[in-house]
C-alpha positions as CSV (number, residue, x, y, z in Angstrom):
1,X,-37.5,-13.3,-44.5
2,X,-36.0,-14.0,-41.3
3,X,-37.0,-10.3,-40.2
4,X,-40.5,-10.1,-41.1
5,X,-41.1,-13.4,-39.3
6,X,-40.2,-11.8,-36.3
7,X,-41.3,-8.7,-37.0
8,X,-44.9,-10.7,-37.6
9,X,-44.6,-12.5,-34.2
10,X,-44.1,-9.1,-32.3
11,X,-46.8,-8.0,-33.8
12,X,-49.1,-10.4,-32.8
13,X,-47.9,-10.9,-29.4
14,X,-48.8,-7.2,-28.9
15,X,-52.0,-7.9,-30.3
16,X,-52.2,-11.0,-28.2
17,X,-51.2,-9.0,-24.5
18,X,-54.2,-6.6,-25.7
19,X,-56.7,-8.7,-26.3
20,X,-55.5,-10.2,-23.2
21,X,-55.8,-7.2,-21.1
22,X,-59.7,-6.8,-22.0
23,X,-60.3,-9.9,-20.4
24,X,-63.5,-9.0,-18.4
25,X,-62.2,-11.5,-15.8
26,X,-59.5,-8.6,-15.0
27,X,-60.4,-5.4,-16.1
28,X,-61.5,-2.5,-14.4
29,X,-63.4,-1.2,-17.9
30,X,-66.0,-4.4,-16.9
31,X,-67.3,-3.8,-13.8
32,X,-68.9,-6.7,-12.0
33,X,-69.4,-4.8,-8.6
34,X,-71.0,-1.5,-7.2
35,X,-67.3,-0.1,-6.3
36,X,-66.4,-0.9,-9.7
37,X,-68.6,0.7,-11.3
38,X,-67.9,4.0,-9.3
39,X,-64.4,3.5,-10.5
40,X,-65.3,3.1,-14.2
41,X,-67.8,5.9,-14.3
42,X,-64.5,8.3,-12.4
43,X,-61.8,7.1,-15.7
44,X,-64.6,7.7,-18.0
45,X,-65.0,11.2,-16.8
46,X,-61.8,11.6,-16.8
47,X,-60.6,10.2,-19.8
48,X,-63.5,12.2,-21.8
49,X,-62.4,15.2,-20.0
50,X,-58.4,15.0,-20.5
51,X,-59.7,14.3,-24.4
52,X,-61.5,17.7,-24.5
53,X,-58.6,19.7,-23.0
54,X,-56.1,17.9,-25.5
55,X,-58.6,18.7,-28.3
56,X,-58.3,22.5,-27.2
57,X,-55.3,22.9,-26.7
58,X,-54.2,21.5,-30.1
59,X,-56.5,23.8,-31.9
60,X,-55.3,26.8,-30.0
61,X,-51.8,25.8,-30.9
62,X,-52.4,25.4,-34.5
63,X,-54.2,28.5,-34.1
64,X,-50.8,30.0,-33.0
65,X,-49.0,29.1,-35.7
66,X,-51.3,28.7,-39.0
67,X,-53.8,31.3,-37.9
68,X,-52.9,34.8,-39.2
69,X,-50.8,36.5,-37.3
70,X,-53.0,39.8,-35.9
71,X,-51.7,41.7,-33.3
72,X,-53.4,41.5,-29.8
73,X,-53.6,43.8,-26.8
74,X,-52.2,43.5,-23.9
75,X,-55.7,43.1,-22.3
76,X,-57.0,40.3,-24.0
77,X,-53.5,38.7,-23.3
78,X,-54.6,38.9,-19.2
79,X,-57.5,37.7,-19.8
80,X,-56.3,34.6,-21.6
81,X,-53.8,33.8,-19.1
82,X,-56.4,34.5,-16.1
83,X,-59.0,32.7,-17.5
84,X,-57.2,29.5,-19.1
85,X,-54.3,29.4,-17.0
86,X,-55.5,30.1,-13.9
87,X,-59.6,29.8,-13.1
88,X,-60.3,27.0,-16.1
89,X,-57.4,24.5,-14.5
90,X,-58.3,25.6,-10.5
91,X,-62.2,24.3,-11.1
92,X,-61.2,21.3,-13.6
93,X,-59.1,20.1,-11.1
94,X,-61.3,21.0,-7.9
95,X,-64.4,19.3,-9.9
96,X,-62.0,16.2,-10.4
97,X,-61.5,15.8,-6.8
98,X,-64.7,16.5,-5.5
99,X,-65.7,13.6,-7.8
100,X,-62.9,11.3,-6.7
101,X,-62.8,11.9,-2.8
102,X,-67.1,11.0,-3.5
103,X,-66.4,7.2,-3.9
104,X,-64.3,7.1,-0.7
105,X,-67.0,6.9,1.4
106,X,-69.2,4.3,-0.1
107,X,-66.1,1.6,0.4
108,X,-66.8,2.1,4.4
109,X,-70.2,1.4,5.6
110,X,-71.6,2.1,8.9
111,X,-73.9,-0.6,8.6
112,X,-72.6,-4.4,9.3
113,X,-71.2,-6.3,6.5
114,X,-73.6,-9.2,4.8
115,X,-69.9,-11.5,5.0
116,X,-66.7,-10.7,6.5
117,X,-63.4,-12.4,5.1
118,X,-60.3,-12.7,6.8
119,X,-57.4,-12.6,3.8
120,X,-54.0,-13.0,5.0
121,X,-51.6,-12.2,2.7
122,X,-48.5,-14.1,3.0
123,X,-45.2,-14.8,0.6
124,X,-47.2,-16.6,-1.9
125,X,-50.4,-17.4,-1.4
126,X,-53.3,-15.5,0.3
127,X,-55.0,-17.7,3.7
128,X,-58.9,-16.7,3.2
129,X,-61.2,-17.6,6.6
130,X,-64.6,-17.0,6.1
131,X,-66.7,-15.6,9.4
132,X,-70.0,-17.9,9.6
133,X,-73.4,-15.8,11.1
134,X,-72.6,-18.1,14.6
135,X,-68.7,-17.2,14.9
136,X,-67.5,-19.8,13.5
137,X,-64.2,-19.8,11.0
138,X,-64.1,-21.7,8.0
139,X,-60.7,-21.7,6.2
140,X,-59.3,-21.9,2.5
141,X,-56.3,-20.6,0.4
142,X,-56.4,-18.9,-2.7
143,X,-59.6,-18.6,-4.0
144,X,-62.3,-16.5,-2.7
145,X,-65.8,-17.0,-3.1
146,X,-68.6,-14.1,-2.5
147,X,-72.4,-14.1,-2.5
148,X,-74.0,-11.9,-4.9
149,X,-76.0,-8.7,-3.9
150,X,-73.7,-8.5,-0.7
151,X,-71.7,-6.4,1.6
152,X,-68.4,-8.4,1.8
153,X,-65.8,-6.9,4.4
154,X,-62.3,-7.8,3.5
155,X,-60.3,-8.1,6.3
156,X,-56.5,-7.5,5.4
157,X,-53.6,-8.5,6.9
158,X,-50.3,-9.7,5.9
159,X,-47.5,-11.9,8.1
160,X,-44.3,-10.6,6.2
161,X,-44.1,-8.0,3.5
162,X,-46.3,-5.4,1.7
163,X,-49.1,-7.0,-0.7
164,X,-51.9,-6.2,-2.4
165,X,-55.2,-7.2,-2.5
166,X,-57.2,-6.6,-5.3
167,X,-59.9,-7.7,-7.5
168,X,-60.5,-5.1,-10.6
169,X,-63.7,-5.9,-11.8
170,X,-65.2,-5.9,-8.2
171,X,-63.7,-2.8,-7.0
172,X,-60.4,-1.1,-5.7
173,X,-57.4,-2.4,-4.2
174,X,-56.0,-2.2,-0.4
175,X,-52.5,-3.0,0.7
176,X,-51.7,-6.2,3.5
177,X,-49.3,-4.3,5.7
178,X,-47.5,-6.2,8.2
179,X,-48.6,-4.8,12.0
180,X,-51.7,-3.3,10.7
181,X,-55.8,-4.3,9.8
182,X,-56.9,-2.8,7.2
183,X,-60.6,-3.1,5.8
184,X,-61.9,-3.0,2.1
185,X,-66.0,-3.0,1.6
186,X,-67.0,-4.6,-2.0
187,X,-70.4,-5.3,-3.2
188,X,-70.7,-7.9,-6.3
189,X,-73.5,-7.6,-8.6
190,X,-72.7,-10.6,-11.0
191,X,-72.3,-14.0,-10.4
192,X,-69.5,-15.2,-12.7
193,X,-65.7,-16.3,-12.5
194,X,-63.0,-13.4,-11.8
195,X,-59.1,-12.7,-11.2
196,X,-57.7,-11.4,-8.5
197,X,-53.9,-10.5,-8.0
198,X,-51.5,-9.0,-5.8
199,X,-50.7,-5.2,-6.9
200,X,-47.7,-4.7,-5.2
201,X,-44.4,-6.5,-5.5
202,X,-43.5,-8.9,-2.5
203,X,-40.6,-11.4,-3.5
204,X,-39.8,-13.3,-6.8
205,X,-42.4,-15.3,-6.7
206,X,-44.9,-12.0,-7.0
207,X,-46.1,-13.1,-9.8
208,X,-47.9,-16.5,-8.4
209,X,-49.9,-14.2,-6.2
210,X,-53.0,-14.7,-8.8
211,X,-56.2,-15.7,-7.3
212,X,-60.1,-17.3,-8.3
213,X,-62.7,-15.2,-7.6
214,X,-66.4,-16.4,-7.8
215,X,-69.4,-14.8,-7.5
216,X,-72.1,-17.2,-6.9
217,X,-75.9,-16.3,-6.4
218,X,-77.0,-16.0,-2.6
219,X,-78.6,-19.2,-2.4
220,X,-75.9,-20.9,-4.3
221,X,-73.4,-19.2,-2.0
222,X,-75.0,-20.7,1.1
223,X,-74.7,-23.7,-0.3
224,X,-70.9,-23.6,-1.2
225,X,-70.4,-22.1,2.1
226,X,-72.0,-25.2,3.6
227,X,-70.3,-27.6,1.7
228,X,-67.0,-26.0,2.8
229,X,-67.8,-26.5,6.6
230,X,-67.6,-30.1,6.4
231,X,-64.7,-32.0,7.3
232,X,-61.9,-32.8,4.9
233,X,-62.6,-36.2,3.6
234,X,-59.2,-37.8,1.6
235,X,-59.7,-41.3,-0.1
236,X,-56.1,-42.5,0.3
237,X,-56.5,-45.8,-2.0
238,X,-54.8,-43.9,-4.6
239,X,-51.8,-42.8,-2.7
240,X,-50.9,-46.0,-1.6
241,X,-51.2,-47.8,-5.2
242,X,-48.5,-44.9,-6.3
243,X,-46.5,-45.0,-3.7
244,X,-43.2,-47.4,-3.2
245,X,-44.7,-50.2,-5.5
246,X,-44.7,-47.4,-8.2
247,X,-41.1,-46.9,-7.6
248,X,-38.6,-48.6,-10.5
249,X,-35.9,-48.7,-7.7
250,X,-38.2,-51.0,-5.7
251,X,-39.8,-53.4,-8.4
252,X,-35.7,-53.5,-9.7
């Protein structure tokens, strides 16, 4: 009984991390941006076009050992090999590529950005500055917001280790390498609430490295961006009611 409770509870634990994995918040299968969707449309290509192959190379094997057994000249046996083993895999693979290297590209504009963002990544938390249209900086930490219908222009940097920044339902990823700038174009299409994490391991607390994402409407995003500019303001009235009064060693 013992056994097929646990047997039950790995079971739907797997289930569970599945279901959890199609999370549209963090998945690269629901796009949310213009690079994403380039990305989405390049695995479906290829996943449809590795399931052909697999298809036809199953049936040719069966074919090998069910079929009837009919002997076959030596000609035909070139041509097989030429053909399947040497010109179909040389333009699959060339096609692939040509397809893949196509998105580069469209992640590096000529044109200025709509928004630039400055994202430090630093063991464990990510420093996000936000460029205003007049130079200004405006500064926050581990949450990014975007305007919809932009060009955003990720700024990447990192203090101490290797990270990696990366959204997956706005687009690829790009490492924070210590010494060096590198810059990451993204364009989200729907407003809405998103994950981001780090995709490379930095330290033991990798795993923290999770980050907010929200797409807000352009007008919304003005207004957010706005809101943010303004001082700090701290109402310390609760601090002070909880702080050495609250304390049993000082009412004892």
């Amino acid at each position: 009984m013992h056994r097929r409770a646990t047997a039950r509870g790995r079971w739907l634990a797997s289930g569970a991390l599945v279901v959890t994995a199609c999370a549209p918040q963090q998945s690269t299968l629901h796009p949310a941006g213009v690079e994403a969707a380039e990305v989405a449309r390049l695995f479906w290509i290829m996943a449809v076009g590795g399931a052909v192959i697999w298809a036809a190379v199953l049936g040719i094997t069966l074919y090998a050992v069910l079929g009837r057994r009919r002997p076959t000249s030596a000609r035909f046996a070139d041509s097989f090999v030429f053909w399947g083993g040497v010109v179909f895999p040389t333009v699959t693979l060339a096609a692939l590529l040509v397809v893949g290297l196509s998105l580069l590209p469209n992640w590096r504009g000529d044109k200025p950005p709509d928004l630039r963002v400055h994202v430090s990544a630093e063991q464990f938390w990510w420093r996000i500055t936000y460029e205003t249209p007049d130079g200004s900086l405006i500064e926050s930490a581990n949450e990014v917001h975007l305007p919809a219908r932009s060009v955003v222009e990720f700024v990447i940097t990192s203090p101490d280790v290797i990270h990696s920044f990366w959204i997956p339902a706005l687009g690829g990823k790009m490492d924070a390498i210590p010494g060096r700038t590198n810059l990451l174009r993204l364009t989200p299409t729907d407003p809405g609430t998103y994950r981001g994490v780090c995709a490379e391991y930095c330290g033991l607390s990798h795993a923290l490295m999770a980050f907010v994402v929200q797409v807000h409407p352009k007008a919304d995003f003005g207004a957010w961006l706005a809101a943010e500019a303004q001082p700090a303001t701290v109402d310390a009235a609760p601090f002070r009611r909880a702080g050495c009064a609250a304390c049993p060693a000082s009412a004892a």
